[in-house]
N, C-alpha and C positions, 0 to 999 in steps of 0.2 A: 604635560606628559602623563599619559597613562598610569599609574599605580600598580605596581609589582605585587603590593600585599592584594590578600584575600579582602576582598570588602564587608564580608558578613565577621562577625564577632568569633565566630566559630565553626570550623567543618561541621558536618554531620555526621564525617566519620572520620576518628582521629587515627596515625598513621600506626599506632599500638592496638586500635581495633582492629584497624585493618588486616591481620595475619587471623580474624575469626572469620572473614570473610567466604563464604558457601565456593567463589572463583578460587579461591587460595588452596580450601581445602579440598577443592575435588566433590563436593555435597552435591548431592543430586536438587534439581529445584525443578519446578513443573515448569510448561512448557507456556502459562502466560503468567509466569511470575514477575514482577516489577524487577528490572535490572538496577539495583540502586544508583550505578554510576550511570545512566541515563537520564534519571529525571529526580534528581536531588532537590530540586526546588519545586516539587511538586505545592509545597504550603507554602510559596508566596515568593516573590522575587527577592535576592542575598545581596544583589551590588544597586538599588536605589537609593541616590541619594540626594535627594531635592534640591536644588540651589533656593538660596533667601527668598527666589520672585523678586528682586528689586531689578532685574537686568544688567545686573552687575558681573555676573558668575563667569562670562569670557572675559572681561577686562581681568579678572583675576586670576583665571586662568595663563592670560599671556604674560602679566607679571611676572612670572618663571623665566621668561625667555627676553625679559629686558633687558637691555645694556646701555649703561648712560656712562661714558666712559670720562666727564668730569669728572677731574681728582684724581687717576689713574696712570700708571708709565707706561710709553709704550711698550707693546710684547709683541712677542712672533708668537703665532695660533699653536706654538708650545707652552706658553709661558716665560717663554727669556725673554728680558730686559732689554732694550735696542739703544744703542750707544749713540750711532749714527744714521739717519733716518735717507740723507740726502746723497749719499756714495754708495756706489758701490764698488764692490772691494777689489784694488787693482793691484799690477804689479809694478811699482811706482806712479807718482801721479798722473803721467802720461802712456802708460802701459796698458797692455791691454788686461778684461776683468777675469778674474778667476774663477773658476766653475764651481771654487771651492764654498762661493759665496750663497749659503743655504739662505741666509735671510733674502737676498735678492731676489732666489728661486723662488723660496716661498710667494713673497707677495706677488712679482710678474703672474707667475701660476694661477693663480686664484685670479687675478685679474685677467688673464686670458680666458678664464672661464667663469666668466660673469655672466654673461648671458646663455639663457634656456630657451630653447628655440619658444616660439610666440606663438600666441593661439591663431588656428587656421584660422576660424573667423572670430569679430568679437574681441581681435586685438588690444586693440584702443578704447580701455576705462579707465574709470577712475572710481570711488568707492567711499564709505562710512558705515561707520560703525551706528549700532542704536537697538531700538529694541520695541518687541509687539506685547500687546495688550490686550486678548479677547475682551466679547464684550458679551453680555448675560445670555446671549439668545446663541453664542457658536457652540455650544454642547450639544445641543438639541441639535446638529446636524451629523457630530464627530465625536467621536469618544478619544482622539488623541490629547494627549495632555497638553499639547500647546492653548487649546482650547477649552480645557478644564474650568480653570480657574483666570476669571476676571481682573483678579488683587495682583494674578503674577505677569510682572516683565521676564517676556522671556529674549535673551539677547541675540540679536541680528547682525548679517554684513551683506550689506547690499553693494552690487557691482553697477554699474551703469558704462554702456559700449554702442559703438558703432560696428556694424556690420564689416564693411567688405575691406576698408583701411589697416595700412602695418601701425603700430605702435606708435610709428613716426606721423600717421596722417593728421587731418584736420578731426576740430569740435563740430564743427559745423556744416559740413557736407551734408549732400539730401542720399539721407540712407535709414533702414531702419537702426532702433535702437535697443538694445539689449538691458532686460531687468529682470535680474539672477540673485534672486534671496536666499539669504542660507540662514536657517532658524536654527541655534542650539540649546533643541530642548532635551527636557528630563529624561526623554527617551530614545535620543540621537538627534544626529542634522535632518534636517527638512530642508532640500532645496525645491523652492519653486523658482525655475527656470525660465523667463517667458521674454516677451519685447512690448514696444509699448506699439504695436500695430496687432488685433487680435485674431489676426490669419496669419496663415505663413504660402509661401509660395508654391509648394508641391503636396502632393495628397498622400506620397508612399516614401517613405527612405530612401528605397533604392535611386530614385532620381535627384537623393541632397548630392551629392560629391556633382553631377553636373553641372546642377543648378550653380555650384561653389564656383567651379570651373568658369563658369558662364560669365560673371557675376566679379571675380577678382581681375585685377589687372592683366590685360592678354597679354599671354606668352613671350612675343617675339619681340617685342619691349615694353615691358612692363609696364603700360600706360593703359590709364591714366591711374591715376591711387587712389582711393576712398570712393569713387563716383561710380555712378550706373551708367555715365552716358557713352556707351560704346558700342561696339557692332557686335563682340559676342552676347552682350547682356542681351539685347534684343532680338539678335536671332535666334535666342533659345526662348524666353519668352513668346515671343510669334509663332513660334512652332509649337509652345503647350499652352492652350487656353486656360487650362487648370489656375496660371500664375497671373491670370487677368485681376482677378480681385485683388490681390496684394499687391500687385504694380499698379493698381490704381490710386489703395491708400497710399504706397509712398512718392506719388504724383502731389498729393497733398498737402497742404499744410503741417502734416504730422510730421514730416520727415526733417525738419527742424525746429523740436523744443526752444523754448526762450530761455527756461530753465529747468533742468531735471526736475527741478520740485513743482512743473506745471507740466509735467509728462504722466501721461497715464501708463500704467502695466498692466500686462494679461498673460497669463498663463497659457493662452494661445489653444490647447489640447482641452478635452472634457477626460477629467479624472473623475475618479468614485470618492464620497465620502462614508465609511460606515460608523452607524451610530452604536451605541450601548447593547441594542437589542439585534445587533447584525445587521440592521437593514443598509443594503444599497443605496445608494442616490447618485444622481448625475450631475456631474458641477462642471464652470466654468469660473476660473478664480481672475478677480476683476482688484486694481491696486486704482482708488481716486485721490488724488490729489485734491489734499485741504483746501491749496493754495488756488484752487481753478484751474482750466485750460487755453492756454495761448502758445505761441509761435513766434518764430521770427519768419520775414518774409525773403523770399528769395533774393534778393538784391543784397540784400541787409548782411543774408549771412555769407553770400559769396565775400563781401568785403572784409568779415569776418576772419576768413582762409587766412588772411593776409596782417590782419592789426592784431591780433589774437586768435590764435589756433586754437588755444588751451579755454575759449572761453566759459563753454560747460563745467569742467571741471575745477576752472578756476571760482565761478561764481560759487558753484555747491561748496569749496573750501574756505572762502572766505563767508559765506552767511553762515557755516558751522562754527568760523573761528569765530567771529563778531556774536554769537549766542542766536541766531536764528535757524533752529533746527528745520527741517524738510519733512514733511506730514503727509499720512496719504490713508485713508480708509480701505481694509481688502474688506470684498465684497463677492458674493458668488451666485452664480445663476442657478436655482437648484431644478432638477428635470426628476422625477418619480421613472423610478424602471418602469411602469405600464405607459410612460408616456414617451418613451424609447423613440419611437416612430410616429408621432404624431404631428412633425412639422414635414413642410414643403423642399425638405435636406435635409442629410445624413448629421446629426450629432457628432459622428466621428471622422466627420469628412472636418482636418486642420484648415481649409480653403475658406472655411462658413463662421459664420458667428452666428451667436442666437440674439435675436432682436431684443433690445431691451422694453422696448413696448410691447413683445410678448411674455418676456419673462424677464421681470425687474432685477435689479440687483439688492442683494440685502446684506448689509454690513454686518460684516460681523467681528470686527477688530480695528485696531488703529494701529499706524508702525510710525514709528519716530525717530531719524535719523539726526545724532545729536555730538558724534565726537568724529576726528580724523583721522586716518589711519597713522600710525607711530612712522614707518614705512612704506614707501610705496611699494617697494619687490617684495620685500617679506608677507604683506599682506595682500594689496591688491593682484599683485602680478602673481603672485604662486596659488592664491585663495584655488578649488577645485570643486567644480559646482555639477551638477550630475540628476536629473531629474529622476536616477533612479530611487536616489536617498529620500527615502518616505519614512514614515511611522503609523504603529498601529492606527486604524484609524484614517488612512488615507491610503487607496487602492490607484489604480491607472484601469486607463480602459481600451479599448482594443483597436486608438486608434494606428493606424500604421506609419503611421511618422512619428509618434511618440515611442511605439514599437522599437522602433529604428536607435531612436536615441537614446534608449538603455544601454544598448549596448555601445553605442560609437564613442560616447563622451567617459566611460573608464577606459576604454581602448586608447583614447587620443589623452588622456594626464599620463598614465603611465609610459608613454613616449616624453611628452614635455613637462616632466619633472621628475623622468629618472628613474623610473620602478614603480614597483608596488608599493613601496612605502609611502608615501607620495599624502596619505590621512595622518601620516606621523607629522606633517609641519604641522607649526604650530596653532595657523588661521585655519587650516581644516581640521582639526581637533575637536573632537563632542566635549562638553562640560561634565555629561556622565562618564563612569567607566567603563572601557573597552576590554575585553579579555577576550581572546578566540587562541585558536592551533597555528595560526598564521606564524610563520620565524621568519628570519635568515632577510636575504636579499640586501639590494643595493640601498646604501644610505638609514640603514635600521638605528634608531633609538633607542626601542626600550630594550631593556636588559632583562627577560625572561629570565624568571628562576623557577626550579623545579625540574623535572626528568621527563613527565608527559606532555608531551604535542601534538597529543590527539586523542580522540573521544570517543566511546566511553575509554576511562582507566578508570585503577584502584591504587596508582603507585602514589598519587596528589590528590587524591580521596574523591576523584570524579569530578574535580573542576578542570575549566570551567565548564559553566553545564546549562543545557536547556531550559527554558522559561514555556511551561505553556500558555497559550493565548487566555488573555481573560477581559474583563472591562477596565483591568487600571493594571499599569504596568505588565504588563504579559506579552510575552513572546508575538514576532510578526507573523498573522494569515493571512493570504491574497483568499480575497473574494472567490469564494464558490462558484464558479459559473463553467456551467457544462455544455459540450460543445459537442458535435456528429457532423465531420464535411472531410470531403478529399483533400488532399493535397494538392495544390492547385497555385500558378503563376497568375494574378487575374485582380481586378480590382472591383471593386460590388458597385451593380449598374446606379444603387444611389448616391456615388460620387460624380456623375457622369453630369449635372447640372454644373457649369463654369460661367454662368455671367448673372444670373438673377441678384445675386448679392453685390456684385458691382455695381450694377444698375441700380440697385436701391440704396448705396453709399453714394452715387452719383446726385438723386434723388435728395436725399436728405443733405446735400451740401447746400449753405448759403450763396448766393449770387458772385460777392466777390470770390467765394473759397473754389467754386466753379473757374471762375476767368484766371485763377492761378495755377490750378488744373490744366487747364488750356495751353497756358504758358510753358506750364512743365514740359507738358510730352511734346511741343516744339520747340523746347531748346535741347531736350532729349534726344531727341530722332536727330536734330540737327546736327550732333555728333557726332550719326551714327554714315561711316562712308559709301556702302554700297548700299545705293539707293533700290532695289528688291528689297532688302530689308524694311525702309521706310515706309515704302507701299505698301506691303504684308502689314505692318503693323495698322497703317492708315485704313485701309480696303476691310481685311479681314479679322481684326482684333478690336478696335474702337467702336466702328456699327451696332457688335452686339451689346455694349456699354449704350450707346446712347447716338443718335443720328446726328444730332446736335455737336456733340461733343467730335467725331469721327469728322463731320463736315468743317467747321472751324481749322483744328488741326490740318486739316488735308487743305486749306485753304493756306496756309503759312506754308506749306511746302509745295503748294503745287499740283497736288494732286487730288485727284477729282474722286471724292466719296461715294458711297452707293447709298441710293437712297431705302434702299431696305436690306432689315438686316439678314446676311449671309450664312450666318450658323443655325446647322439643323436643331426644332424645337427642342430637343431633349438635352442638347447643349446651352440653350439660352434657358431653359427651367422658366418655375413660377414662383413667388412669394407672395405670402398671404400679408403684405403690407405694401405699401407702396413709397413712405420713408419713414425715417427713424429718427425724430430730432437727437437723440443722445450721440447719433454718428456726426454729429458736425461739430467740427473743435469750440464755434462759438458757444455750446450751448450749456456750457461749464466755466463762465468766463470768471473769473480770481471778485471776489466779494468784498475786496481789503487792498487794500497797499501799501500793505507792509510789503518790507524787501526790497521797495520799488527804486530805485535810483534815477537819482534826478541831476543836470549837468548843472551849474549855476556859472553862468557864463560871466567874469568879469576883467579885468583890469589896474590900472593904475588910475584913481579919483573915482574908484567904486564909492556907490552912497552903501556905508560901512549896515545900515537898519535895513536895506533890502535885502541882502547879505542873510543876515542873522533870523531875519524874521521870515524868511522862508525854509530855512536849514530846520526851525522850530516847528513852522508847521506842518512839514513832515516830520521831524522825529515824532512829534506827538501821534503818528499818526503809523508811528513803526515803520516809514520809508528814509532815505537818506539824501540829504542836498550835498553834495560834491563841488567842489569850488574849484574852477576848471579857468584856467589863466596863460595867458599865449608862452607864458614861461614857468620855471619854479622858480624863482627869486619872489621876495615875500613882496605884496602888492601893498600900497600904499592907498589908504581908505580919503575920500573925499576930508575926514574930519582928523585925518593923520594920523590915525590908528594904522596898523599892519595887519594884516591878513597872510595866512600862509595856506598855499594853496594844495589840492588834493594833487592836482592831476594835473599834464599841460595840454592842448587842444589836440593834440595830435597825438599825444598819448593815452590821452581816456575818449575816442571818437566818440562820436554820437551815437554809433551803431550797438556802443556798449552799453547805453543809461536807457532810460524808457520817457524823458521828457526834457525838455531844455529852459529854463528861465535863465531872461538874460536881464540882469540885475540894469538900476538906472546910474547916473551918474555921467556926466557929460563928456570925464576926459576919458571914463570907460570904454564908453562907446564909441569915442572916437578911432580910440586905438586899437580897438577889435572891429569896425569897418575898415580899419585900412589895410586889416590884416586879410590875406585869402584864405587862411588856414578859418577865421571866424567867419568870411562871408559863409566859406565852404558848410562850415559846422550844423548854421539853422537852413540853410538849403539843403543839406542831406538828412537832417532830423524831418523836414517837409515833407523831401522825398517818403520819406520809410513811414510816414504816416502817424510819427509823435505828436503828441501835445507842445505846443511852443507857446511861453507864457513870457511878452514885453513889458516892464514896468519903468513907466514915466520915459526918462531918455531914452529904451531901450528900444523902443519901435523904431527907431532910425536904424540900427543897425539891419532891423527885419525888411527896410528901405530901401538899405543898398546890397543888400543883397537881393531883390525882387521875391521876396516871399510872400505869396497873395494873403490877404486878410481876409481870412472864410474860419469854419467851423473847426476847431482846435486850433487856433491862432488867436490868443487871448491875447489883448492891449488894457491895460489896467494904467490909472494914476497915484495908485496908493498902494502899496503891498499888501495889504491887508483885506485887500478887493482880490487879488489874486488865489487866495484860499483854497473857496471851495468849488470855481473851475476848474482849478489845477488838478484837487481831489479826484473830481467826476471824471475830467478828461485820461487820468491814468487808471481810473476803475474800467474803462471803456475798453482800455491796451491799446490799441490805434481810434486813428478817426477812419473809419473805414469808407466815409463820403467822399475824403480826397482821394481815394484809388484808383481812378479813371485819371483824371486830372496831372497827379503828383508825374507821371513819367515825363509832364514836359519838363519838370526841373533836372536841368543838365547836372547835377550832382552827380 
């Protein structure tokens, strides 16, 4: 909660001077005389007040607003004492209830208004707490204090979301993903707002509400939920080439993470950073992931829908609870203003990315997600993220879809959370002090004291009061940048290139990442019912992407491609590259294995050392072996020992671990060949392109199940032979040689 008292030790002008005041008595004062209750802080900012830098300063901030209500009597949200928790109050046992009955009101009441309507889009997260760390070289771009100092944590809450699904949808669906940081630094929130795909699909604001339209479950029955593959999504897409690049990447492998913490984020827009000495720069803000980048694939995750909805966010809660925080380096493209216009596309055109083979990315921080939220609604679901929330130090730039979204995203919290108040909860709260003229309205907190609610006065000695701009702590100034142009409906002819960077994301995709490409857009289109629609996309939208890719497609539906491409030159553009290894998800593949989960497939007459001594050589190595048994009754080891197991076969699929050893032992394997649920387990682990690692007995089971024995399908006779294929094979993340292959296992 914000602080009622004055922050500074002292007015500057006490309410006993005040009646000497020049306004009071009528004193004549010249005509550029300093208004004292204007600019009272002219010698240096009254209300900073630095948190430790340990990133600790929101966890203790929300202390205030905990409730642990062990040890406590029940009450009614007055305070009275509740006798009876489970009646309510009648006129005889079997009579009817009486209106008189306030506690009953009470709590039904609140319970009928539990829920706040849900974010348009971006529904469905989930979130953690944690905290950023510049690093010695981010001053030199920013004079904001987030970037100041090296030694300080400054504390974080990142969101993580799917795109077009209600609250209710799946983890897993192919959709983009939303990564919405909210920094509470010394000198308010910073939200960067972005996804982890670094285009977005329209060039101007005015065409988001369609695109939303387009894009969300149609109308007339609300089908399908969370998915793209439908007739309005692509008959808007076909009709604006603009959304060709971003419907391409999320054709991709990107549109489903394995796990948040192997998703990248981008800020999407080119913002300004100004340094110390005013100057401008042009940036593109870039979040890497410690942990590398991989995917799941599409089979994998549809199955997903089904065995685990929650699995994103279940995984990112449990590697926070287990102490396995989520790491990610921000990083940012930086462009000099004389170099404004010196690529082959608009900087401010949201549709482009700038290549990172032309301009690298350079780290300049590290952010570390490391506790859970106390709350899901109180934090996740109410949290209110707003890309206008900047600090000194950090400008926007003129692009028109960033434009857009200053304004739409206060417009749209103060609907779904009730007012203006809405920075009064507790997760969107700054750790600095707030003061301004703002009162009154729906759901208000603090309790202003004082007589002035507005500025200048003399009655509360000129508070509170303006900060002018300086190099540390000083009032907000937007970049100087001077403008002479009509007013005009019209978009600038260097937005007007819509495929070149397609084409070059198409380009730098690997072989397999191509043929899943492929696959997308015809299970895509397959959904889509009036076949005009499919055609248009086939004929007129893909050709300019790529002949290849256009022909294939139109080969699964039928219809017959052109063999050159259809859009006039100025629509298909130029790039001064031809690809960009950084755009292909393999080319950031995870260094470690930690995290990694591994299924440990046994039974009843498991050999109890195969068991342990692979559980061992993952932990050592920060991944986990999971002991995965056709039941949960504890398993009886070959040496009569018990084992008690994680998961049962159908409860922890395959589709949720990242490798399968199936331990040796004879009556083991007997009784998981005879099961379908075990044949099922290493023919769908085949299928998806895991590691599958057999010791001593255990290849019989990979037998009767017909599991070919090729590359990632280790047979070892000693556990301890299994090691360091295992390692290598989960360093790899799939075996991507069985891809071709794998679809004949009927799994």
């Amino acid at each position: 909660m914000a602080s009622n008292e004055h922050d500074s030790a002292s007015s500057p002008q006490s309410n006993a001077d005040s009646a000497k005041c020049p306004y009071h008595e009528g004193q004549n004062r010249s005509a550029d005389a300093e208004n004292p209750y204007t600019h009272p802080n002219r010698n240096g900012p009254h209300d900073t007040q630095p948190n430790a830098g340990d990133g600790k300063a929101k966890d203790e901030a929300l202390e205030t607003y905990r409730a642990d209500a062990e040890g406590h009597d029940l009450r009614t949200n007055q305070g009275l004492r509740i006798a009876d928790n489970h009646n309510s109050l009648k006129a005889g046992e079997r009579g009817p209830t009486l209106m008189e009955d306030f506690i009953f009101r009470e709590k039904m009441n609140h319970f009928d208004n539990e829920r706040i309507p849900e974010r348009i889009v971006h529904a469905r997260g989930a979130a953690a707490h944690g905290y950023f760390q510049a690093y010695d070289n981010a001053a030199r771009y920013s004079k904001a204090g987030v970037f100041r100092d090296p030694s300080k944590k400054t504390p974080v809450f990142v969101r993580f979301s799917t795109v077009q699904g209600s609250r209710g949808s799946n983890d897993t669906v192919r959709d983009v993903r939303g990564f919405a940081t909210k920094f509470y630094t010394d000198e308010g929130n910073w939200d960067l707002v972005g996804n982890d795909i670094p285009v977005f699909f329209i060039q101007d604001a005015m065409k988001f509400p369609d695109f939303v339209h387009a894009v969300k479950p149609e109308p007339h029955n609300e089908i399908p939920q969370g998915q793209s593959a439908h007739d309005t999504f692509w008959d808007f897409v076909s009709l604006m080439p603009e959304t060709t690049h971003t419907v391409l990447w999320t054709m991709s492998d990107r549109a489903f993470p394995r796990h948040y913490r192997n998703m990248e984020g981008f800020g999407v827009h080119t913002f300004r950073l100004i340094d110390r000495e005013g100057v401008s720069r042009f940036v593109k803000f870039h979040w890497k992931p410690v942990a590398g980048t991989c995917s799941l694939i599409w089979d994998e995750a549809q199955k997903l829908w089904g065995r685990d909805p929650d699995f994103n966010r279940r995984m990112m809660w449990d590697d926070i609870k287990n102490g396995a925080p989520l790491e990610w380096e921000l990083g940012i493209q930086v462009v000099e203003e004389k170099d404004e216009h010196s690529f082959d596309f608009d900087i401010l055109d949201p549709t482009k990315l700038i290549p990172e083979s032309l301009v690298p990315v350079v780290p300049i921080g590290k952010m570390v997600l490391d506790r859970n939220p106390d709350n899901y609604f109180a934090e996740t679901e109410q949290v209110a993220f707003n890309p206008a929330n900047i600090v000194p130090g950090i400008d926007f730039s003129n692009d028109p879809l960033l434009q857009g979204r200053l304004f739409s995203y206060l417009d749209t919290q103060m609907l779904r959370l009730g007012g203006p108040n809405f920075h009064e909860i507790p997760i969107n709260q700054p750790v600095c002090p707030f003061h301004n003229n703002q009162r009154d309205a729906q759901h208000r907190q603090t309790i202003n004291t004082g007589q002035a609610s507005y500025e200048p006065n003399s009655i509360d000695g000129g508070w509170p009061s303006e900060t002018p701009p300086a190099d540390e702590h000083g009032g907000y100034e937007p970049h100087h940048e001077r403008f002479e142009a009509h007013k005009v409906r019209a978009r600038s002819a260097s937005f007007g290139d819509h495929y070149s960077q397609a084409t070059l994301f198409w380009n730098s995709q690997t072989e397999v990442e191509k043929e899943h490409i492929i696959a997308a857009y015809t299970f895509e289109l397959s959904k889509v019912e009036r076949p005009w629609i499919r055609e248009r996309v086939i004929t007129e939208i893909l050709p300019n992407i790529d002949l290849e890719l256009a022909r294939r497609v139109g080969e699964n539906h039928g219809i017959e491609a052109p063999t050159t491409q259809p859009a006039p030159k100025g629509e298909l553009g130029t790039s001064q590259i031809e690809s960009d290894p950084a755009l292909s998800l393999m080319a950031r593949m995870p260094d470690s294995i930690a995290t990694r989960k591994v299924a440990i497939l046994a039974a009843d007459g498991v050999t109890m050392e195969d068991v342990r001594s692979i559980q061992k050589q993952l932990s050592d190595e920060g991944a986990e072996g999971l002991l995965i048994a056709p039941s949960m009754a504890p398993i009886k080891a070959s040496d009569g020992s018990m084992l008690a197991p994680d998961a049962m076969l159908n409860g922890l699929p395959s589709v949720a671990v990242d490798g399968v050893v199936v331990a040796g032992g004879e009556g083991s394997v007997k009784a998981l060949a005879a099961s379908g649920l075990g044949l099922y387990y290493v023919q769908e682990a085949y299928k998806h392109l895991k590691p599958i690692v057999a010791i001593s007995e255990g290849k019989e089971l990979l037998a009767a199940a017909r599991v070919p024995v090729e590359e990632g399908v280790i047979l070892v006779d000693d556990v301890l032979a299994a090691s360091l294929p295992l390692r290598d094979a989960l360093l790899a993340h799939r075996v991507w040689s069985r891809d071709a292959r794998a679809n004949q296992m009927p799994a």
